[in-house]
Backbone as XML, in Angstrom:
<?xml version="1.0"?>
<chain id="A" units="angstrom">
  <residue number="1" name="UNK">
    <atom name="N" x="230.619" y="-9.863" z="99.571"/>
    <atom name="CA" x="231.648" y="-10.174" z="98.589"/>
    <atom name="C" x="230.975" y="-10.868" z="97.400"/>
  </residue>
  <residue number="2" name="UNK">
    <atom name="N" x="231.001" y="-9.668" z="96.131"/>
    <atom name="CA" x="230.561" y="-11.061" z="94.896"/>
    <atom name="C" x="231.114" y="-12.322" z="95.056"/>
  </residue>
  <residue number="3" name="UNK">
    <atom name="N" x="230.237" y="-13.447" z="94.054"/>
    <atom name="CA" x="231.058" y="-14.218" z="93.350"/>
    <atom name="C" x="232.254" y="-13.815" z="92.781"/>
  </residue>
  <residue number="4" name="UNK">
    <atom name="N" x="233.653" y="-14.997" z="92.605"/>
    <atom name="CA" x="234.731" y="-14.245" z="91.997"/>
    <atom name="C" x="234.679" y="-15.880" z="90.946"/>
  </residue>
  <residue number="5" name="UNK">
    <atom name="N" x="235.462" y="-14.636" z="90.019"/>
    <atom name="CA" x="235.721" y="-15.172" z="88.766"/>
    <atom name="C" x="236.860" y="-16.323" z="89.131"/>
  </residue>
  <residue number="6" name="UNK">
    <atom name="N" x="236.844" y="-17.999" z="88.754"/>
    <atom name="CA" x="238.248" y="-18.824" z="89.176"/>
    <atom name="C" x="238.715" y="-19.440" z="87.717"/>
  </residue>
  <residue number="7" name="UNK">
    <atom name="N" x="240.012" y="-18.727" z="87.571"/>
    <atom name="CA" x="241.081" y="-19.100" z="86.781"/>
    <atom name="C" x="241.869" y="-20.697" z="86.936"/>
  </residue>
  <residue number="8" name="UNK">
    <atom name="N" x="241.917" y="-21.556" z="86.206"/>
    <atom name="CA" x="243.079" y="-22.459" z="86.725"/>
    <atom name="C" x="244.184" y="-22.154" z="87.391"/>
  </residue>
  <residue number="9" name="UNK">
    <atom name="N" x="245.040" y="-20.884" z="86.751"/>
    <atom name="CA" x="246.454" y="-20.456" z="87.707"/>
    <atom name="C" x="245.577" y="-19.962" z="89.300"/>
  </residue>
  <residue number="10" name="UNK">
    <atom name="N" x="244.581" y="-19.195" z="89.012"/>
    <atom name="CA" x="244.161" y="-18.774" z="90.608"/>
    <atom name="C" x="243.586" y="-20.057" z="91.260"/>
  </residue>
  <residue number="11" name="UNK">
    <atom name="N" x="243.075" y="-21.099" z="90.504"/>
    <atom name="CA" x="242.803" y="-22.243" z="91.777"/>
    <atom name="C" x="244.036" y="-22.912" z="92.252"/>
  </residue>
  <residue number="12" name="UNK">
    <atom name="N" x="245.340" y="-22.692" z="91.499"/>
    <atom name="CA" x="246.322" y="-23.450" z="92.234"/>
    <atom name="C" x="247.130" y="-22.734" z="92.726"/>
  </residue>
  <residue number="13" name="UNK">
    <atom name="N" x="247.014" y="-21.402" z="92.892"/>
    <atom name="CA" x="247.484" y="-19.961" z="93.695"/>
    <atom name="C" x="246.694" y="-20.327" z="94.940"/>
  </residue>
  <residue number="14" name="UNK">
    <atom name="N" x="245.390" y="-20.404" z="95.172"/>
    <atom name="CA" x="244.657" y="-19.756" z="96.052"/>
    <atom name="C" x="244.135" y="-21.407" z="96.478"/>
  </residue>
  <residue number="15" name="UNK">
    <atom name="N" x="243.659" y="-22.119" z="95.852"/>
    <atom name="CA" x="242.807" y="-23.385" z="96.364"/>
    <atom name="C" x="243.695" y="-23.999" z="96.875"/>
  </residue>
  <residue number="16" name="UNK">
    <atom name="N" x="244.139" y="-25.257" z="95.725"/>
    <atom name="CA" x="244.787" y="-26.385" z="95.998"/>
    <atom name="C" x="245.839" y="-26.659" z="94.656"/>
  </residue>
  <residue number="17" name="UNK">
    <atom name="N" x="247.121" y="-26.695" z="94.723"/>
    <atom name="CA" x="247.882" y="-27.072" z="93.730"/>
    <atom name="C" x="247.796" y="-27.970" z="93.424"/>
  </residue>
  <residue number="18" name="UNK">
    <atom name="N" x="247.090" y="-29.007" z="92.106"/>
    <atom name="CA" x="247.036" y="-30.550" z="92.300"/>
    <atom name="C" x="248.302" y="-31.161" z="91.176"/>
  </residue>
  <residue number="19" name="UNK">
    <atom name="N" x="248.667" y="-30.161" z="90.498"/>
    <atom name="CA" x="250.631" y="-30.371" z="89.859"/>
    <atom name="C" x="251.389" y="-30.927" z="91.029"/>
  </residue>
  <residue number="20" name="UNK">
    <atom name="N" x="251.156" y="-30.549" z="92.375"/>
    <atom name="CA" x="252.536" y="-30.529" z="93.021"/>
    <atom name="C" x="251.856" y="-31.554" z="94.283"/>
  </residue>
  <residue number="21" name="UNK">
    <atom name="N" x="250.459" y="-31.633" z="94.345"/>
    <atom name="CA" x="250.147" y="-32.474" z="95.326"/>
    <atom name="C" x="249.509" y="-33.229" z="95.217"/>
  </residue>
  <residue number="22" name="UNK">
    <atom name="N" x="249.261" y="-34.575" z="95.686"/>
    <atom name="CA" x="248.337" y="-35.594" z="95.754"/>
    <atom name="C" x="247.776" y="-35.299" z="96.661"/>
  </residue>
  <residue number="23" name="UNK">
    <atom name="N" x="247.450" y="-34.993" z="97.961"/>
    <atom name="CA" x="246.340" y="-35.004" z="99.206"/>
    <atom name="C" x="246.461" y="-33.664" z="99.139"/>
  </residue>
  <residue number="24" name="UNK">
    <atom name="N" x="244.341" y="-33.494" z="99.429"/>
    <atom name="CA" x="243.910" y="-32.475" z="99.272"/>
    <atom name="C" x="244.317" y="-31.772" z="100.542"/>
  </residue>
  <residue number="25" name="UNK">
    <atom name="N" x="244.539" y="-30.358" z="100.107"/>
    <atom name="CA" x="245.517" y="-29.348" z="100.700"/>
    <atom name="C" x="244.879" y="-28.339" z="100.868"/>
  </residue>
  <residue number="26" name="UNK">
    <atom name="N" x="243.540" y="-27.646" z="101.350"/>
    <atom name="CA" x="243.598" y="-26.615" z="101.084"/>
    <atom name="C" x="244.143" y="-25.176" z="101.598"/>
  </residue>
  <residue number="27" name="UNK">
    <atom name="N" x="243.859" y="-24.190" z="100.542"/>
    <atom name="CA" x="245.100" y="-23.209" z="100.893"/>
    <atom name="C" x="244.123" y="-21.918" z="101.363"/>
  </residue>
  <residue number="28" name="UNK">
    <atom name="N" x="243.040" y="-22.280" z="101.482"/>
    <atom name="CA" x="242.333" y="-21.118" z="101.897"/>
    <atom name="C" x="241.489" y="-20.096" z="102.976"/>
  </residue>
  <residue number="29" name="UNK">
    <atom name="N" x="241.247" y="-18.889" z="103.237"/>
    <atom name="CA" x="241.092" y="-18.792" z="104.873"/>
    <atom name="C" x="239.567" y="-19.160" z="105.235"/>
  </residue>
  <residue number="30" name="UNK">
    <atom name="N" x="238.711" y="-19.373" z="104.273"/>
    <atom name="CA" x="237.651" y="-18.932" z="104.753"/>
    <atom name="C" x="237.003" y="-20.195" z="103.588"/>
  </residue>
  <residue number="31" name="UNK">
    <atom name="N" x="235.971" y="-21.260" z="104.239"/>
    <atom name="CA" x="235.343" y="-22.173" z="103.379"/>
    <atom name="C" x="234.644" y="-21.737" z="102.019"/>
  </residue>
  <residue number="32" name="UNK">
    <atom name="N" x="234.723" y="-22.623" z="101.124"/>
    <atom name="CA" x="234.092" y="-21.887" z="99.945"/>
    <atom name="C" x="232.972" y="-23.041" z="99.075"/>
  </residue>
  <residue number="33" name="UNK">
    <atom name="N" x="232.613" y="-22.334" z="98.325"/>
    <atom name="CA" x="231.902" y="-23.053" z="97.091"/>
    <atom name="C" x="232.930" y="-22.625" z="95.620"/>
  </residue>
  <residue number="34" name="UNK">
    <atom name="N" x="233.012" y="-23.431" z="94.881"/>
    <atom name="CA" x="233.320" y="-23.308" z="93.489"/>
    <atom name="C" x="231.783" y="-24.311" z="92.641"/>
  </residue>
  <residue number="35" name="UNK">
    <atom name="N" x="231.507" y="-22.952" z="91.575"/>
    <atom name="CA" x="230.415" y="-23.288" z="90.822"/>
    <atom name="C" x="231.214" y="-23.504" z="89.619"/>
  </residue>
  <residue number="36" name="UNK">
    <atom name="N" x="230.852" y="-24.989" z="89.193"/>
    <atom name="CA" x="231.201" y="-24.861" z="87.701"/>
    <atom name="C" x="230.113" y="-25.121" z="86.805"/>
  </residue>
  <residue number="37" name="UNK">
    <atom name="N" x="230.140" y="-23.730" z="86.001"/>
    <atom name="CA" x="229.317" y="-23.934" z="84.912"/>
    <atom name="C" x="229.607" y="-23.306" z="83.905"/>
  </residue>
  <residue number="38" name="UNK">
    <atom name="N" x="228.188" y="-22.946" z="82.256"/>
    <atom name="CA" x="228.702" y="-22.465" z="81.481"/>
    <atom name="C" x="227.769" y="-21.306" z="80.877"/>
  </residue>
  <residue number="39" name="UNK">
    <atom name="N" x="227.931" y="-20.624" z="79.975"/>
    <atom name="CA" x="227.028" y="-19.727" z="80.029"/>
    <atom name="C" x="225.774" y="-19.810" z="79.148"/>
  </residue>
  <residue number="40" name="UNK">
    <atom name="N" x="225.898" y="-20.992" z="78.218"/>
    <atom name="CA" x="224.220" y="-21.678" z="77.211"/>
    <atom name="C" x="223.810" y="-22.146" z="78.431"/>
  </residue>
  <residue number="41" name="UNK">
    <atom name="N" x="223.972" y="-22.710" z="79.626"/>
    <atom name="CA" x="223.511" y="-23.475" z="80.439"/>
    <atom name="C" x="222.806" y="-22.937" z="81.087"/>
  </residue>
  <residue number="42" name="UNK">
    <atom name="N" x="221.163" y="-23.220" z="81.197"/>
    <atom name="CA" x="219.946" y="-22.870" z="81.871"/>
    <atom name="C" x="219.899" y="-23.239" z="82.918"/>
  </residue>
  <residue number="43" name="UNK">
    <atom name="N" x="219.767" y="-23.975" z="83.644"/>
    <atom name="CA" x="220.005" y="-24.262" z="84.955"/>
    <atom name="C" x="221.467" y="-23.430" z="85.662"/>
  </residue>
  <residue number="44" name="UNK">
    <atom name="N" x="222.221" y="-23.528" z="85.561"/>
    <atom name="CA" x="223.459" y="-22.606" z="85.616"/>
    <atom name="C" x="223.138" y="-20.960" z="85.665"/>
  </residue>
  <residue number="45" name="UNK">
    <atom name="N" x="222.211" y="-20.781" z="84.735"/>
    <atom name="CA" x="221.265" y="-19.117" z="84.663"/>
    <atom name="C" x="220.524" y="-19.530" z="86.020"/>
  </residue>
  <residue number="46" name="UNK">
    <atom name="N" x="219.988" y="-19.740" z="86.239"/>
    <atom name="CA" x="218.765" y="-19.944" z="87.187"/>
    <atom name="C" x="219.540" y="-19.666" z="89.005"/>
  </residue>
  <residue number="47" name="UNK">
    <atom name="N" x="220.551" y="-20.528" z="88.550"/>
    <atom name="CA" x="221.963" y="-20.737" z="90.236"/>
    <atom name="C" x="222.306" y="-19.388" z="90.396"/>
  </residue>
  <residue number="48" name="UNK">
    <atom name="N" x="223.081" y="-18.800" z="89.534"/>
    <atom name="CA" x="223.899" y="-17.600" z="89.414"/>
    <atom name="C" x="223.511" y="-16.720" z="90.662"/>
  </residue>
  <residue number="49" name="UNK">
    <atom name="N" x="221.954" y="-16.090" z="90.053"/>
    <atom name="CA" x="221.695" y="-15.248" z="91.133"/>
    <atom name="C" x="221.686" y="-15.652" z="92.672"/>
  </residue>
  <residue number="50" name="UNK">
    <atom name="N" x="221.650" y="-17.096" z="92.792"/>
    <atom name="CA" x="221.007" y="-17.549" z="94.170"/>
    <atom name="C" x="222.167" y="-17.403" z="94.863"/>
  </residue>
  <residue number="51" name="UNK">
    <atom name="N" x="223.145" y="-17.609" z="93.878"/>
    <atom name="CA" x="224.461" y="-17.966" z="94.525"/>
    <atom name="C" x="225.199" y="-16.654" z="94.925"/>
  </residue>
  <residue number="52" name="UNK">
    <atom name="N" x="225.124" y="-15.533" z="94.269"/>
    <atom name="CA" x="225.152" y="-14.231" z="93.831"/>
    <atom name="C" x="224.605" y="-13.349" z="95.504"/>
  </residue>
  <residue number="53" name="UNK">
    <atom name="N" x="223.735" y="-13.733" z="95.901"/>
    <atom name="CA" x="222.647" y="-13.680" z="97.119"/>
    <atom name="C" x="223.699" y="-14.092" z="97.962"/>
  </residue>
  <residue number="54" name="UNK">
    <atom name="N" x="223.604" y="-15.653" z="98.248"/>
    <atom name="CA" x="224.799" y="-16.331" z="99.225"/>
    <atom name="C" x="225.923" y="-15.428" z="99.382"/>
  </residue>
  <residue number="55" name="UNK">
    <atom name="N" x="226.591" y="-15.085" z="98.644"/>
    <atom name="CA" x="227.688" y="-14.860" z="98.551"/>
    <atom name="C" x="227.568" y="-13.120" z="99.467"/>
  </residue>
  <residue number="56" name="UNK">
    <atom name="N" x="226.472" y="-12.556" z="99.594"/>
    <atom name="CA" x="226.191" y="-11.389" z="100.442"/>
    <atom name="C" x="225.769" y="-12.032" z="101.733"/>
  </residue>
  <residue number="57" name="UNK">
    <atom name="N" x="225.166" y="-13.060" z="101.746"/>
    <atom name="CA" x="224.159" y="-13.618" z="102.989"/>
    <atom name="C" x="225.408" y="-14.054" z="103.958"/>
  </residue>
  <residue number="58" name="UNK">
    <atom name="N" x="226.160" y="-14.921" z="103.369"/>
    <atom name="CA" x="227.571" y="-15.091" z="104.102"/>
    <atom name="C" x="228.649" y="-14.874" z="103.643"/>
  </residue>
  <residue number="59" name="UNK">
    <atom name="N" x="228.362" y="-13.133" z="103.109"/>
    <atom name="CA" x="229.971" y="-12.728" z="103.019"/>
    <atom name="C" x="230.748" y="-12.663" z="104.624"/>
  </residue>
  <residue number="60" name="UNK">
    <atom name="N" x="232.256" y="-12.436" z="104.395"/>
    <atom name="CA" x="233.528" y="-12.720" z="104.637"/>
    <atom name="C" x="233.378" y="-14.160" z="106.107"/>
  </residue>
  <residue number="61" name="UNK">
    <atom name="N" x="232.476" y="-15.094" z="105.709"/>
    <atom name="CA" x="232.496" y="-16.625" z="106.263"/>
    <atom name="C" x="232.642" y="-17.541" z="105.442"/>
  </residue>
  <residue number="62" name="UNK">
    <atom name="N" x="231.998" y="-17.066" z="103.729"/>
    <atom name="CA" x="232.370" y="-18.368" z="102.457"/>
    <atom name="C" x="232.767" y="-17.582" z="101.621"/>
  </residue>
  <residue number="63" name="UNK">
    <atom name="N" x="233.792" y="-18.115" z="100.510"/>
    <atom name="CA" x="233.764" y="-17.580" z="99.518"/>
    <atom name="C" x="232.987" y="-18.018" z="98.295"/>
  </residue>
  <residue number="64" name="UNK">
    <atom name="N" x="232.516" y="-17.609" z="97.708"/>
    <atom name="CA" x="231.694" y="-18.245" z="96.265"/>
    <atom name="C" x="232.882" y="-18.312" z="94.899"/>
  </residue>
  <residue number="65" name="UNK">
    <atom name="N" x="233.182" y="-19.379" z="94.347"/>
    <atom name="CA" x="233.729" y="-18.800" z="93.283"/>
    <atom name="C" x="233.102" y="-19.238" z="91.493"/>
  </residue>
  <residue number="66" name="UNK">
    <atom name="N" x="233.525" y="-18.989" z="90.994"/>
    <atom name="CA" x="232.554" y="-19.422" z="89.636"/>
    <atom name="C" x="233.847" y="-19.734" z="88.739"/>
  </residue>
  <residue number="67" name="UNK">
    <atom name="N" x="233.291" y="-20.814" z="88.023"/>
    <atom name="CA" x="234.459" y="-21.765" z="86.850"/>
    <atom name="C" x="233.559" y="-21.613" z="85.559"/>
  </residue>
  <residue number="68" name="UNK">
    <atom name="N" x="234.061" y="-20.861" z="84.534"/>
    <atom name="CA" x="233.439" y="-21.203" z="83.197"/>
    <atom name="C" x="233.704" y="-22.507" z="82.550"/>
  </residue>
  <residue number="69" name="UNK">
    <atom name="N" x="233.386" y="-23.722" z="82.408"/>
    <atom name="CA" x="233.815" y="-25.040" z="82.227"/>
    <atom name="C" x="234.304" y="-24.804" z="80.724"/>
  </residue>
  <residue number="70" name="UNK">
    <atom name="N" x="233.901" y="-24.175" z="80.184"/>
    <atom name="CA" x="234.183" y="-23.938" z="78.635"/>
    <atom name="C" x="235.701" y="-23.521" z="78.349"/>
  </residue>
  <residue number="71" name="UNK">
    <atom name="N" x="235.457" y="-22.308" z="79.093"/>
    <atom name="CA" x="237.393" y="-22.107" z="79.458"/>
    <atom name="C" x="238.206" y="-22.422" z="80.343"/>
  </residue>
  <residue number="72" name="UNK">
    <atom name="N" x="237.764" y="-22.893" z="81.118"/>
    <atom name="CA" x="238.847" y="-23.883" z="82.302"/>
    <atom name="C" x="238.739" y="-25.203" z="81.812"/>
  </residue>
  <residue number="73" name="UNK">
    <atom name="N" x="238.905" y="-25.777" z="80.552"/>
    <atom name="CA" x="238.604" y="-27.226" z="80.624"/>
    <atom name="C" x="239.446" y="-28.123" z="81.184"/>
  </residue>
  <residue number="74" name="UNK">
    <atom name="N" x="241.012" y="-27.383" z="81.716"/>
    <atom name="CA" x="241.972" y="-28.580" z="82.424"/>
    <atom name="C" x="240.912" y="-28.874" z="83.757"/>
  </residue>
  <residue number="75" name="UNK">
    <atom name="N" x="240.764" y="-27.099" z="84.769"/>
    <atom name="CA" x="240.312" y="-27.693" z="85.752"/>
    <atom name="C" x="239.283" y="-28.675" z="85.548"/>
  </residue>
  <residue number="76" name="UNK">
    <atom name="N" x="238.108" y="-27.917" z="85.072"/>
    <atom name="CA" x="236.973" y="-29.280" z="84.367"/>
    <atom name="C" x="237.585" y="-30.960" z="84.483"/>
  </residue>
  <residue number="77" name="UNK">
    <atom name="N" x="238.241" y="-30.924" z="83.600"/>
    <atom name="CA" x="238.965" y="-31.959" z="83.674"/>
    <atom name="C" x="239.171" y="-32.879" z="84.929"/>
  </residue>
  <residue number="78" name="UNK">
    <atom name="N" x="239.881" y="-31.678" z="85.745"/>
    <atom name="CA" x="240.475" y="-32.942" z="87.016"/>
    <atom name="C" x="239.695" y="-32.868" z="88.038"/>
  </residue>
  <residue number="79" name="UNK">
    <atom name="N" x="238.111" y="-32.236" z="87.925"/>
    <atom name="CA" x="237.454" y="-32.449" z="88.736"/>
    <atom name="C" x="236.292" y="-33.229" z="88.119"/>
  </residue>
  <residue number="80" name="UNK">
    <atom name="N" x="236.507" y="-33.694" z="87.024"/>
    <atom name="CA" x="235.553" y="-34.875" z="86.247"/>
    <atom name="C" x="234.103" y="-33.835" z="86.283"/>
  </residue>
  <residue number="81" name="UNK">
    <atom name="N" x="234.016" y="-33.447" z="85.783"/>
    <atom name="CA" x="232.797" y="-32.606" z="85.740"/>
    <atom name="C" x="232.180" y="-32.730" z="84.437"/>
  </residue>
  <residue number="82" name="UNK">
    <atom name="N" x="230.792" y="-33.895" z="84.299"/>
    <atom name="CA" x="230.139" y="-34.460" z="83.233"/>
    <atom name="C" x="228.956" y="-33.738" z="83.269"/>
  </residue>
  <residue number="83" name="UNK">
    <atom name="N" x="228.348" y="-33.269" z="84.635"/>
    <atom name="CA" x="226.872" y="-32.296" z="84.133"/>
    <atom name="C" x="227.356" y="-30.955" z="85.259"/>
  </residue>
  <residue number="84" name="UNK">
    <atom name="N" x="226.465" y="-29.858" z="84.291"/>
    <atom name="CA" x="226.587" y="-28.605" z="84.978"/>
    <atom name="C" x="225.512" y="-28.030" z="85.079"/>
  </residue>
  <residue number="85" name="UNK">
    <atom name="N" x="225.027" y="-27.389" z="86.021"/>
    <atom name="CA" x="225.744" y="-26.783" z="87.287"/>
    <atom name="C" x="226.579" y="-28.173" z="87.954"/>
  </residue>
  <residue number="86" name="UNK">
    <atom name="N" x="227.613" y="-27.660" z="88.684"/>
    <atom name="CA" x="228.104" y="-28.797" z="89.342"/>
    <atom name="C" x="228.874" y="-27.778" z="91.157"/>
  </residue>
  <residue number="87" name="UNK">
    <atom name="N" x="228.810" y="-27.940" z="91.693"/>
    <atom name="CA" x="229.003" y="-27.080" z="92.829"/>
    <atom name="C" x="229.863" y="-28.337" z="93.734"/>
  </residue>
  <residue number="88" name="UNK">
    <atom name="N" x="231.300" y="-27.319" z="93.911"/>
    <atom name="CA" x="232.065" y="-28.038" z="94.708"/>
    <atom name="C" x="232.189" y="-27.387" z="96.360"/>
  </residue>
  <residue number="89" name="UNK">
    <atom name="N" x="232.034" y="-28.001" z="97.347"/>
    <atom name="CA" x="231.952" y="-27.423" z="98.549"/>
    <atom name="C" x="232.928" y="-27.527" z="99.480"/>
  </residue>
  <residue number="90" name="UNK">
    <atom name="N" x="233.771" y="-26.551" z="99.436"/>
    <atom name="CA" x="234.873" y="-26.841" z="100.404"/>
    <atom name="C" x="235.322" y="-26.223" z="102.020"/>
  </residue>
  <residue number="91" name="UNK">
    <atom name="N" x="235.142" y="-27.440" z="102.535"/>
    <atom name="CA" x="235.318" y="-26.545" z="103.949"/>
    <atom name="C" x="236.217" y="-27.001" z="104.586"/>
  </residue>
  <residue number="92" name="UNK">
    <atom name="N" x="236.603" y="-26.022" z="105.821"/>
    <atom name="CA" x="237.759" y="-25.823" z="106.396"/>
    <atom name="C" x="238.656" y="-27.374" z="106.656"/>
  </residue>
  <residue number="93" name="UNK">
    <atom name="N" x="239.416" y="-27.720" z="106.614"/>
    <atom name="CA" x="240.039" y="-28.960" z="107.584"/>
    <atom name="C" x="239.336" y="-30.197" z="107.185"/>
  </residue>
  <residue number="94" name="UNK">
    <atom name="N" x="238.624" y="-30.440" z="105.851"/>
    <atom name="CA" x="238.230" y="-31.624" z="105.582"/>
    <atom name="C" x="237.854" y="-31.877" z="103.905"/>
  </residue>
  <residue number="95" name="UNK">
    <atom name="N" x="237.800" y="-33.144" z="103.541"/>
    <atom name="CA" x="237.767" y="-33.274" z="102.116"/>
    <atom name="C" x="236.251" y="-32.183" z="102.121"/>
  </residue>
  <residue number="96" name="UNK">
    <atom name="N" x="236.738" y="-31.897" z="100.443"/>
    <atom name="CA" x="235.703" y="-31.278" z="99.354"/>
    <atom name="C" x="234.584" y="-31.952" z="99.066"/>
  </residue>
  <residue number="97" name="UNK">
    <atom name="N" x="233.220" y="-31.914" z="98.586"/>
    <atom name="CA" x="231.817" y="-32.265" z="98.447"/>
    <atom name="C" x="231.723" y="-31.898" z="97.268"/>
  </residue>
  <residue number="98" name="UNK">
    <atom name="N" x="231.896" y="-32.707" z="96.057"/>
    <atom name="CA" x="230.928" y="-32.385" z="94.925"/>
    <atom name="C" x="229.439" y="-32.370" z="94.936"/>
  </residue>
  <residue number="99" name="UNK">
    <atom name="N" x="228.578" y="-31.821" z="94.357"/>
    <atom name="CA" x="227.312" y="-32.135" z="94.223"/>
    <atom name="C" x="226.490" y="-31.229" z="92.727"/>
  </residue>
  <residue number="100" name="UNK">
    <atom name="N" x="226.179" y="-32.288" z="91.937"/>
    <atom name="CA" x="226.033" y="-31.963" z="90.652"/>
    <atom name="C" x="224.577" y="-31.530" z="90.748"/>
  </residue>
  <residue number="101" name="UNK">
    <atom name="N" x="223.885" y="-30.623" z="89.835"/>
    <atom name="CA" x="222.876" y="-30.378" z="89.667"/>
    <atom name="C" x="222.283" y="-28.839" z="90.488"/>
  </residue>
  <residue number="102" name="UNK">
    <atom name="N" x="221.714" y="-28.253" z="89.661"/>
    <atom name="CA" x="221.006" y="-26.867" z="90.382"/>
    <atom name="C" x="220.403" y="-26.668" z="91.738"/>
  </residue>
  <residue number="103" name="UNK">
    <atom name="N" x="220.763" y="-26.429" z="92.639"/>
    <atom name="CA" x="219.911" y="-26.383" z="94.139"/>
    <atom name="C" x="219.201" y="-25.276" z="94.507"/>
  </residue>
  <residue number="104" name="UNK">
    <atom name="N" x="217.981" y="-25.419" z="95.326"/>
    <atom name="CA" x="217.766" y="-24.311" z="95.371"/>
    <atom name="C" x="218.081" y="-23.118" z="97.077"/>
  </residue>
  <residue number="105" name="UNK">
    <atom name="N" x="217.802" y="-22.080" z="96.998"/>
    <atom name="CA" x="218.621" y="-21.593" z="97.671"/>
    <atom name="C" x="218.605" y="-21.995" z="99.138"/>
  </residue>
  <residue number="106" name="UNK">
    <atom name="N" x="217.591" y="-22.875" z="99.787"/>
    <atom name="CA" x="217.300" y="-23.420" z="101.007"/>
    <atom name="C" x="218.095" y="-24.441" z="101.370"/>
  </residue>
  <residue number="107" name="UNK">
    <atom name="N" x="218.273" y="-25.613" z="100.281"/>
    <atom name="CA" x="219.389" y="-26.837" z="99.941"/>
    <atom name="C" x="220.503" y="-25.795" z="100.236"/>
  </residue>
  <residue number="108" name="UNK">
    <atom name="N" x="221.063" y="-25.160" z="99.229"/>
    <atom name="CA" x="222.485" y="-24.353" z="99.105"/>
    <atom name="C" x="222.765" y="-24.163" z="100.851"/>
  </residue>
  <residue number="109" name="UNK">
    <atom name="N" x="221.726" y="-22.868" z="101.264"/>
    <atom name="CA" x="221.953" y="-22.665" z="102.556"/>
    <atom name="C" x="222.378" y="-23.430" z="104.110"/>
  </residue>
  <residue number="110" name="UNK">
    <atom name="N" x="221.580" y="-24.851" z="103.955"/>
    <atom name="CA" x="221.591" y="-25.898" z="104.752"/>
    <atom name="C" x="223.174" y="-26.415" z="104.797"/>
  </residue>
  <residue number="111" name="UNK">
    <atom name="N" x="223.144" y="-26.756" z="103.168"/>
    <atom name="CA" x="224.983" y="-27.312" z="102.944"/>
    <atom name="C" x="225.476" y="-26.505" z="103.627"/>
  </residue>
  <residue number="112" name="UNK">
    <atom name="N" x="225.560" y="-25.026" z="103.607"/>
    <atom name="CA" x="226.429" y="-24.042" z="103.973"/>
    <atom name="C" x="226.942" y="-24.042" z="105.451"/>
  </residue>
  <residue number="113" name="UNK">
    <atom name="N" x="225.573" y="-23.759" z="106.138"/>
    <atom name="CA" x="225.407" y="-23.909" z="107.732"/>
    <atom name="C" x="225.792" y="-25.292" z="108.784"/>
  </residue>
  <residue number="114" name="UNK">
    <atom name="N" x="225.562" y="-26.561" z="107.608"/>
    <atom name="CA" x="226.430" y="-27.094" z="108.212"/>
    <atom name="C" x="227.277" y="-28.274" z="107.762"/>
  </residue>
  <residue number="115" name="UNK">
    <atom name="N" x="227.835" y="-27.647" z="106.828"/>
    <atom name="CA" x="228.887" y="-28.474" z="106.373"/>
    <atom name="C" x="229.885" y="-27.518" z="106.331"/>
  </residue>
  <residue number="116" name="UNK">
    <atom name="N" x="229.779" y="-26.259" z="105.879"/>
    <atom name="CA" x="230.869" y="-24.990" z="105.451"/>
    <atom name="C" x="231.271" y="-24.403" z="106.876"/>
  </residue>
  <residue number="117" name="UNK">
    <atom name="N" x="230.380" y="-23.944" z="107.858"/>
    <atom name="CA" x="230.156" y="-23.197" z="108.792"/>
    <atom name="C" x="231.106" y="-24.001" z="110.367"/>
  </residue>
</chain>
């Protein structure tokens, strides 16, 4: 499964509505990553593919999704997102994991296996 493109209306379709809720809720079947980044952003170039990879390595166990911070700036917003790459990690039945900065695909994988998995 590529990366998928995440809209604000599709993160509060599909993620978590944070209009209508205070405690994190999520709404989804299968643990994910949301990448937020932008597209001048070099480090952000560098993730893409790795993440791009992941997203075949453990397709239908994570989903990958990608945030253009430039045009999502509400979500941006309410996830305080000051440097990018910024990678949010969400897994099943427990709070979300921010973690700012480019990883490389061994880091990524580790988070995955056992924090996502």
């Amino acid at each position: 499964m590529p990366t998928v493109k995440l809209t604000t209306e599709i993160f509060k379709e599909e993620i978590f509505d944070y209009t209508t809720q205070k405690e994190w809720n999520y709404k989804g079947k299968l643990p994910a990553i949301i990448d937020f980044y932008a597209d001048w952003c070099g480090p952000c170039k560098a993730v893409a593919p790795v993440l791009e990879e992941l997203s075949e390595d453990f397709k239908d166990k994570v989903v990958i999704y990608k945030v253009d911070t430039e045009v999502e700036q509400e979500l941006s917003a309410v996830f305080r997102i000051r440097s990018i790459p910024s990678m949010l990690f969400i897994p099943m039945g427990k709070e979300p994991m921010m973690q700012a900065g480019a990883l490389p695909k061994p880091a990524l994988t580790e988070i995955i296996e056992k924090e996502l998995l």
